[in-house]
N, C-alpha and C positions, 0 to 999 in steps of 0.2 A: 504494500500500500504506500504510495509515495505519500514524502512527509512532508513536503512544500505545501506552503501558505497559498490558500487558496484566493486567487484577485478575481474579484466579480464583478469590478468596472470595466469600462472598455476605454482605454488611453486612445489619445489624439493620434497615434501614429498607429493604429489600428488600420486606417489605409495602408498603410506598408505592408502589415501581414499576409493580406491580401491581393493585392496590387489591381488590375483592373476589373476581376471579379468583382470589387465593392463597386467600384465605380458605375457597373452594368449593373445592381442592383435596384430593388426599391429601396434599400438603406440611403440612398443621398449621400453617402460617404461620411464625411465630419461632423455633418449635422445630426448623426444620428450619434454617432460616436457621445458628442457634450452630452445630449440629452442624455445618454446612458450615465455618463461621469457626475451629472446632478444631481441621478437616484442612488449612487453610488451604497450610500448609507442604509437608505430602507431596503435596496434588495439585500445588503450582506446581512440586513438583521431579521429579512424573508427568507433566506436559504439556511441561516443559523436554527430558523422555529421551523422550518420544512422539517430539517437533518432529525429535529426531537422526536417526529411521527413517523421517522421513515427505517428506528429498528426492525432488520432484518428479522423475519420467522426460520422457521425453521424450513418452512417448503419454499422459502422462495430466496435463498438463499443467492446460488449462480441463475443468471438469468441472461438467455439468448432475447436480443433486441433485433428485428427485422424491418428495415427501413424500407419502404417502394418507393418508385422513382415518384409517383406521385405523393408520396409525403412531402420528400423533399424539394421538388417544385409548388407544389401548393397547386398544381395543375398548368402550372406556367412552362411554356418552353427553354427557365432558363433553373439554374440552383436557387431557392429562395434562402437567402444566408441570414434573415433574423428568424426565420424559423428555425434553423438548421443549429442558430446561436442558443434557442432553447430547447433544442436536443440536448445540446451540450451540457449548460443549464444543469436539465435534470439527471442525466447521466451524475454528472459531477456529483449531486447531493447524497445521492444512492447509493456510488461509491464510495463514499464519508459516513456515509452511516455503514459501513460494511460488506454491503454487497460484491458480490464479482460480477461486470458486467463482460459481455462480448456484444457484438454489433456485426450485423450483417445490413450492409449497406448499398442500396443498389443505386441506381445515377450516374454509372461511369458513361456510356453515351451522351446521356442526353449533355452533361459537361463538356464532352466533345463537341459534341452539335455546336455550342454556345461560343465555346474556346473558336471554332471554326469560322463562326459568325452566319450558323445557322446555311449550311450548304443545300443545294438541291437535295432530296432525299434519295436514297437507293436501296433495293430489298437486297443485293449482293451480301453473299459473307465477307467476304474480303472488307468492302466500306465497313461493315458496320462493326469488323476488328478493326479498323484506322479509326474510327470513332472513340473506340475503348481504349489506343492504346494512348490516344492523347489526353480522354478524358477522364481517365484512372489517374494519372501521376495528379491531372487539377482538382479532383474531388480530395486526393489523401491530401493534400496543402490544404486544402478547404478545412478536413476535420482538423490535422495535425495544428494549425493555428486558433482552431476554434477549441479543442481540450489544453491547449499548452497556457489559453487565459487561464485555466482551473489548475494549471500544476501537475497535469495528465499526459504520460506520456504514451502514444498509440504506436501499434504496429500493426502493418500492413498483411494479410494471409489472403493470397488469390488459390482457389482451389478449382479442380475440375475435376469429370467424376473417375477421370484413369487415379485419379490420389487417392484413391478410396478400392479401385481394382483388385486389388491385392490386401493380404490379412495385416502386413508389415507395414503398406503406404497409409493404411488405416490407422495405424498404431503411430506411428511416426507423425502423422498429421495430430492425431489427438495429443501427443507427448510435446508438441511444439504450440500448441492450445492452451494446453496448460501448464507451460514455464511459462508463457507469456503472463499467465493470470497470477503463477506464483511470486512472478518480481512485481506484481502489480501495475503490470501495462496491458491498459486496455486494447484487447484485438479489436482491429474492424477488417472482416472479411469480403472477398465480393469472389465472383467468378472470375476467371482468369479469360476474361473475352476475348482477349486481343490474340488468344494462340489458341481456344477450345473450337472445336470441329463440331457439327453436330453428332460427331458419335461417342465423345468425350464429354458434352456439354450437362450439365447438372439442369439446365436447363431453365431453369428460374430461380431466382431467391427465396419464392416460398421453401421449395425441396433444399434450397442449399441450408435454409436455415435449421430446417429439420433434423438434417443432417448433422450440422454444425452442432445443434441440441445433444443428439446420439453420442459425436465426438467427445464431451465435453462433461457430460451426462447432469444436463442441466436441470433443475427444478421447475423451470417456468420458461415457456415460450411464446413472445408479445410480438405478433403480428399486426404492424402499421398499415394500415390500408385508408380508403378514399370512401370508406361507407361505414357505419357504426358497426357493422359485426356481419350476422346469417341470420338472410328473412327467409320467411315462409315463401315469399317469391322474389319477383327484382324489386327493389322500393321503386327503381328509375321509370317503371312502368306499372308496377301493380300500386294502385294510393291505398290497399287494403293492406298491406304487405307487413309482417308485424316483425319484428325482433327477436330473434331468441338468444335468451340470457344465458342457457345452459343446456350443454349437450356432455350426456355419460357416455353413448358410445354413438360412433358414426355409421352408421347403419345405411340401406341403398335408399332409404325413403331422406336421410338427410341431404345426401349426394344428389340427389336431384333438385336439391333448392339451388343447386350454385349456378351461378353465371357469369360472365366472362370480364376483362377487365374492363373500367368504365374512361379511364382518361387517355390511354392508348397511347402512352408514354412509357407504358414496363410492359413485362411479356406476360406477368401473373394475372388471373382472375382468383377468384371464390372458388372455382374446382383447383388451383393446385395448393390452396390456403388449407382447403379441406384434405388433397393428401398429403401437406406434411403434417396438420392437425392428428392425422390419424399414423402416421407415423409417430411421431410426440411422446402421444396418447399412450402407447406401446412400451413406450420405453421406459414408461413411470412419469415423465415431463408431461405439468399443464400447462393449455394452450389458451393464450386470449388474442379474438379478434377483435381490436378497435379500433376507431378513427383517430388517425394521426391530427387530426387539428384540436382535436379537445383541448382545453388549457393544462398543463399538467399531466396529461392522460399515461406518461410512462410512469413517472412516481404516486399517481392515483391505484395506476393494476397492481404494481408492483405490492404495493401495499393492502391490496384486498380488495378493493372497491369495486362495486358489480360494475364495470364496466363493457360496452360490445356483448359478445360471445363470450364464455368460459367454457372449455373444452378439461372435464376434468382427466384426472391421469389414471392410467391401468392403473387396476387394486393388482395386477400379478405380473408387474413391471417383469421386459425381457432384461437378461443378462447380458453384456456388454458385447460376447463372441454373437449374439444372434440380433445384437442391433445394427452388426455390419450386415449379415446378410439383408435385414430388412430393410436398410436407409442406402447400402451402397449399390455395385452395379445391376442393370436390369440384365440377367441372363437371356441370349438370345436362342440359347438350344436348350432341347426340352428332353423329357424321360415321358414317356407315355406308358402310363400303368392302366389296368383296369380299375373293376368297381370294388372289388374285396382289398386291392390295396391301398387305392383311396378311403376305404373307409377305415384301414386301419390307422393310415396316417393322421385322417380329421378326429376319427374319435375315440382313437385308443393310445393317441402318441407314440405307435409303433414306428423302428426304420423301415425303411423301404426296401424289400429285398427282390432280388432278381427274379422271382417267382412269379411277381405281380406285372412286370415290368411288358407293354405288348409294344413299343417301338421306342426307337430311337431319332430323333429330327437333328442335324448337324452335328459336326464334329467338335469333340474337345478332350482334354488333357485329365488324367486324373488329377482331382484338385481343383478343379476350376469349378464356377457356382452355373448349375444349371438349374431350369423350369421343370416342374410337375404339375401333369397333368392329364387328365382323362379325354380319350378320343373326342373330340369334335367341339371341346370345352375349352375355357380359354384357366389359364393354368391355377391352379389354388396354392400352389406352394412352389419353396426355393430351397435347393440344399446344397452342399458341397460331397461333389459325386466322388467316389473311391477306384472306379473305375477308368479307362477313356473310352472312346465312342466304339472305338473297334471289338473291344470287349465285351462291354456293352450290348452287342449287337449279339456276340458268340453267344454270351449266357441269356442272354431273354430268355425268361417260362424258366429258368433250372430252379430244382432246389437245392440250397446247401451243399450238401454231399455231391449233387452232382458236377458243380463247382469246379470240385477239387479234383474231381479225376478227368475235368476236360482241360483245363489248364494247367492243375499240376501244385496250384497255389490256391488262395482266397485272402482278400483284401477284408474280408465281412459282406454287408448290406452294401447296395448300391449307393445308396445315403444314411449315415445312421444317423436316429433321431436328434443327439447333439451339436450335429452337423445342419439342421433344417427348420423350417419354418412356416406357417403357415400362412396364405397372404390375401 
């Protein structure tokens, strides 16, 4: 926890920190700076009486923070930097009062766009990695000047989902999560856009934060978004559309409220809010969905307040080895079993053994994390196979014994139950 005095006015050379980002704001540049230097007094004896309400609990202790690009623009096509200053703000008092925060923060484009001076637009990958790779370096100056007022010093973690591919990149990402949090620097994470492919890509902030949750194995996870939470329908269109305060488990009648994003500045809607919710959820992390303009709204959830959506957390949270499988790569080859080994798997927590097994779809390595699933269904579970495909293929239908007098060896189950997951 750094020990620096915390400055909660904003000095005259505050344009410096900055440099033309202020300038292109609706801050006014210096004029806003005084005004801030006036209140000087009452905010530092506002954040002094925050800090007394904001003892950590016991469940909300580390808390993954999910910025959308729409947060942080306010809906405007550029960074909105006095909202962005009360990110900071509230971060800061939360980490005073003891919390571990991390930050997933998305806006590296649309900072390009702006840095760019707002160019023609193009759906190319390529553009829209030159976007990210200039608007990544101007978004972490943007944070790194706006927590360094608070005496916070930030590091930068770009992830993509090949960091998570492997049991080791998994581990290594999580072990470098939390030294950061152990010297007390605050991560702010984002995708690594300017080099992820789409077959690498995590794909959205909502899932990375999920993830980021899993890595980290966070207490609570506060999803910022541009609507107060998950209606019965769209608000934007239904005027009947009501709120719900609390969801215990995401079920297919939930997942049917969600719709897509509203401001079309990030790539997230409400269905991928909802799968990393329910990844979250799994891992023992609750999840809140709420509107990032609220006043307050990070240090209100954090602290309990019914805010948005509360997605509470599994009562039979997964253990750490099955929250890779759950939150890291989507396996693209599959195990096709029947109906008696599917149901040994859903309802008996048995492994998978080769008895059950009626094909094989693509090739892969023993070790690697494939798809289970029944003929013509689309898969219910993930597991890490003992087998590779070749094998695979020889033992379909054997039992056990006969295993060992066709190859000579046996590895076990195709996937044993420790190894897999249901999804």
């Amino acid at each position: 926890m750094c020990s620096r005095k915390l400055v909660v006015g904003y000095p005259l050379c505050f344009r410096g920190l900055f440099g033309s980002a202020l300038e292109d704001s609706p801050m006014e540049g210096e004029g806003f700076c005084r005004a801030r230097n006036v209140e000087m007094s009452q905010e530092e004896q506002r954040l002094q009486s925050d800090e007394r309400s904001l003892v950590p609990n016991e469940g909300h202790r580390r808390v993954v923070i999910k910025l959308g690009t729409s947060v942080l623009t306010g809906g405007a096509p550029h960074l909105d930097l006095p909202r962005m200053v009360e990110i900071a703000r509230q971060c800061a008092a939360l980490m005073r009062a003891g919390h571990e925060l991390l930050i997933c923060s998305s806006g590296a484009i649309a900072a390009g766009r702006e840095r760019l001076g707002f160019p023609t637009p193009s759906s190319s990958m390529a553009y829209k990695q030159m976007l990210a790779a200039v608007g990544q370096s101007r978004l972490m100056r943007v944070w790194d000047n706006l927590f360094e007022i608070y005496g916070i010093r930030v590091g930068q973690v770009l992830l993509t989902r090949a960091d998570v591919e492997s049991r080791d990149r998994f581990l290594n990402a999580r072990d470098t999560l939390m030294t950061l949090l152990r010297e007390g620097i605050l991560p702010i994470i984002n995708e690594n856009d300017a080099v992820a492919t789409e077959e690498i890509k995590v794909g959205d902030n909502d899932n990375l934060s999920a993830l980021v949750a899993t890595l980290c194995g966070a207490d609570l996870l506060v999803l910022l978004t541009d609507i107060d939470g998950l209606y019965t329908a769209n608000p934007h269109h239904n005027p009947e559309a009501r709120l719900i305060a609390e969801v215990a488990e995401i079920d297919e009648s939930i997942k049917q409220m969600a719709g897509g994003s509203v401001s079309g500045l990030g790539t997230g809607g409400m269905a991928t809010k909802l799968q990393a919710a329910e990844i979250a959820q799994r891992m023992g992390t609750e999840v809140v969905i709420a509107a990032g303009h609220l006043p307050n709204v990070i240090e209100r959830v954090v602290g309990g307040e019914s805010l948005g959506t509360r997605f509470l957390a599994g009562e039979n949270p997964l253990e750490q080895r099955k929250g890779w499988l759950l939150a890291g790569p989507r396996p693209q080859v599959s195990l096709v079993v029947d109906a008696g080994a599917a149901d040994a798997l859903r309802l008996q927590g048995r492994s998978l053994l080769a008895s059950g097994l009626v094909a094989v779809e693509g090739e892969f390595r023993r070790g690697d994390l494939v798809q289970i699933r029944c003929p013509d269904a689309p898969a219910f579970a993930r597991g890490i196979v003992r087998y590779d495909s070749m094998t695979a293929r020889r033992i379909a239908g054997m039992r056990s014994e006969a295993i060992v007098e066709t190859l000579g060896y046996s590895w076990g189950p195709l996937v044993h139950r420790n190894d897999l997951i249901l999804v």
